[in-house]
N, C-alpha and C positions, 0 to 999 in steps of 0.2 A: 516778254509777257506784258503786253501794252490794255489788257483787257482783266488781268488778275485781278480777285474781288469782285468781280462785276457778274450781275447776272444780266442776261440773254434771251431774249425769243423771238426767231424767227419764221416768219411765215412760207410756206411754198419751201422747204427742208428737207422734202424726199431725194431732191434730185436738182439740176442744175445749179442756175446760181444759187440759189436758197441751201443748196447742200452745200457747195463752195461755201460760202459764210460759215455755215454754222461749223465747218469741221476747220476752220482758220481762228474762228474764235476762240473755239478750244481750243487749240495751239497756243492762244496767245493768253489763255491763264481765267478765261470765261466759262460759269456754271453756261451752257448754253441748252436751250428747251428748241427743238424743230419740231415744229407743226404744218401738217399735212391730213389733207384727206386720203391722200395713200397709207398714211398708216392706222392700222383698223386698231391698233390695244398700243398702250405704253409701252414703250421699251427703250432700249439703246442702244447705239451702234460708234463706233469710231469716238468715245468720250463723249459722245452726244443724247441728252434723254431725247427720245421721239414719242408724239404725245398726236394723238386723232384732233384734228380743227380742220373745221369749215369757213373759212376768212368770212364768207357769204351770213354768216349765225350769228348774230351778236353772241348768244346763250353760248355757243364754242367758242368764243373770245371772253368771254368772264369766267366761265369755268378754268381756263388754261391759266391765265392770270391770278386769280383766286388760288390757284394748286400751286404756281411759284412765290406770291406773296406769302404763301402759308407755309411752305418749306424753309425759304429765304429771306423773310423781311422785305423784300422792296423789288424794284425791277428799274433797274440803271437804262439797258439800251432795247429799243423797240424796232426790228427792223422785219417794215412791209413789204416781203418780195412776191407774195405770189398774184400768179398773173396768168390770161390766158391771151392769145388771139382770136382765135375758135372761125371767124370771119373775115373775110377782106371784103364782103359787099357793100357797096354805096348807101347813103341815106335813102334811097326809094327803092333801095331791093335791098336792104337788111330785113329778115324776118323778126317781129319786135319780140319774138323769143329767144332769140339771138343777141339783140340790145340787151335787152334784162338779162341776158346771161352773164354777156360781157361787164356790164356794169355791177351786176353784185358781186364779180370775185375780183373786178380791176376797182373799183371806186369803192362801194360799200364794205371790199373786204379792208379797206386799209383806214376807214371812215371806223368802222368796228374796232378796230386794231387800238385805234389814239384812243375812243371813246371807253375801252376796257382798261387800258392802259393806262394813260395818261392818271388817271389818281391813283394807280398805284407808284405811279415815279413823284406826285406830289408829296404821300406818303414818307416816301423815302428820301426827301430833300435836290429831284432832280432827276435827270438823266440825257438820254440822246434817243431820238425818233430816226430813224431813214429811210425814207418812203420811194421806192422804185416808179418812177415814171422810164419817160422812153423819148428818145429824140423824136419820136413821134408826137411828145406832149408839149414839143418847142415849134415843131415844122411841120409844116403840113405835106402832105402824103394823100395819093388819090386811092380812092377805098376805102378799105380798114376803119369804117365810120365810126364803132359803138367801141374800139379802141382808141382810134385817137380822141374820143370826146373823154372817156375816161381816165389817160395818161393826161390831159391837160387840166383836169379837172384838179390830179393829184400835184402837178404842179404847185394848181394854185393853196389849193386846200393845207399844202407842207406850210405855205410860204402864212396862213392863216395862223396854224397851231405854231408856227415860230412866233408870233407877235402877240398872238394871245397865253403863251404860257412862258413867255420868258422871265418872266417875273418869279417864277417857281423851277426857276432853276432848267428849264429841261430846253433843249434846242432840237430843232426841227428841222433838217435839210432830204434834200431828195438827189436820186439819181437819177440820171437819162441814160441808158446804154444803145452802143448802136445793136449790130448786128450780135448774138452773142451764139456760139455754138453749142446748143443744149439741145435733148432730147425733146423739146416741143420744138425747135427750129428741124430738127431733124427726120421730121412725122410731118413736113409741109413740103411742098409743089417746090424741088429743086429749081424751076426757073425761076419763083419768086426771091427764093434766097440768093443767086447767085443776081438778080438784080439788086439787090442791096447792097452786098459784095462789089460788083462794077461801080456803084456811088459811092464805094468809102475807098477814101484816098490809100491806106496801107492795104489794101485789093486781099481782105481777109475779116473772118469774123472772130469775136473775140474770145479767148478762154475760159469760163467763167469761173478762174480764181482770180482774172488781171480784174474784174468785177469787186472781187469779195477784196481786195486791198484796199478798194475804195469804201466800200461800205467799214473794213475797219477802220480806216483813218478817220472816217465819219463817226463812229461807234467812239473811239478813245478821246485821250483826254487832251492830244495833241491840234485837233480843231476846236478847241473849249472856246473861240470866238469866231466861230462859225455858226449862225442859226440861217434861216431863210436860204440858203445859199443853192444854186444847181450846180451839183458835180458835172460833167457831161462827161463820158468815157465813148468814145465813139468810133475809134481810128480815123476820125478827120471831119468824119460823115457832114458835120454841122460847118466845116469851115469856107466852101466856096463860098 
């Protein structure tokens, strides 16, 4: 029970990694909240409350926060999964509707997340942030422009709120995952995936609970001198 006592909110909660987490949290003894735009009313499913958030809204990022600060006094660990690709075109043929897509639910949603969050972990004397980037927010990659500007933004922006809130107790680290097999990897252009797949050394993509192991060890209290830090989870992806 590495998460007992502790409250929880995750973003991107419906389904992939973000469900991965949140249903490991619970396992490990975590009040945990999953927020999604798929889920249209409050509910619960697998020990998990499920609550409507648009990472994109500030206004659905206080509201959600506000409803667990008001139920449970504080909010321990904060973790930013949701995410889309939506594009792989270049900086001169991304449509800038498509930038702004990408960039409100990859940067602004987890920009929201700290900014709703973050005093209510000061409130409560601390906590843990986990912000999903992508080996794409380390290495460069052809295409994929208004994600990869967005994964490395999260990068840096993790490595920001580790140094500016350490002082208040709360630490700040991120993930890079490589290839991860989820239902958004699943709904794309088989050749793209299976080239991502040929560049990672264990010639596979990842489970997304070997994902959610990492976000707990980030989450508990076993990394307590850990802030700034990149997890990388990749099957190799990053090592030539």
């Amino acid at each position: 029970m590495r998460l007992e006592g502790k409250v929880a909110i995750v973003s991107g909660g419906a389904a992939g990694i973000g469900e991965a987490i949140a249903r490991l949290f619970a396992e490990e003894g975590a009040v945990v909240y999953a927020g999604d735009v798929a889920f249209a009313e409050p509910g619960e499913r697998d020990g998990v409350r499920t609550r409507p958030l648009d990472v994109g809204d500030l206004a659905s990022w206080e509201r959600l926060v506000a409803e667990v600060e008001a139920a449970h006094g504080g909010l321990d660990v904060l973790v930013n999964n949701a995410g889309i690709v939506h594009t792989y075109a270049t900086i001169t043929e991304v449509a800038l509707k498509d930038w702004r897509r990408v960039l409100n639910v990859n940067l602004d949603g987890v920009f929201h997340g700290m900014r709703a969050g973050i005093p209510a972990m000061q409130r409560s004397g601390g906590g843990s942030i986990v912000n999903f980037s992508s080996i794409w927010g380390i290495a460069g990659a052809a295409g994929v422009a208004p994600y990869q500007a967005a994964k490395g933004a999260v990068r840096t922006l993790t490595k920001n709120a580790a140094l500016s809130y350490v002082g208040d107790g709360i630490r700040a680290n991120s993930i890079h995952p490589g290839l991860v097999m989820t239902p958004l990897i699943a709904a794309q252009d088989e050749a793209l995936t299976q080239a991502v797949v040929d560049a990672t050394p264990m010639g596979r993509g990842a489970d997304p609970r070997e994902l959610a192991y990492g976000a707990l060890f980030l989450a508990c209290d076993e990394s307590s001198f850990m802030t700034g830090a990149e997890l990388v989870i990749d099957g190799g992806y990053l090592t030539p």
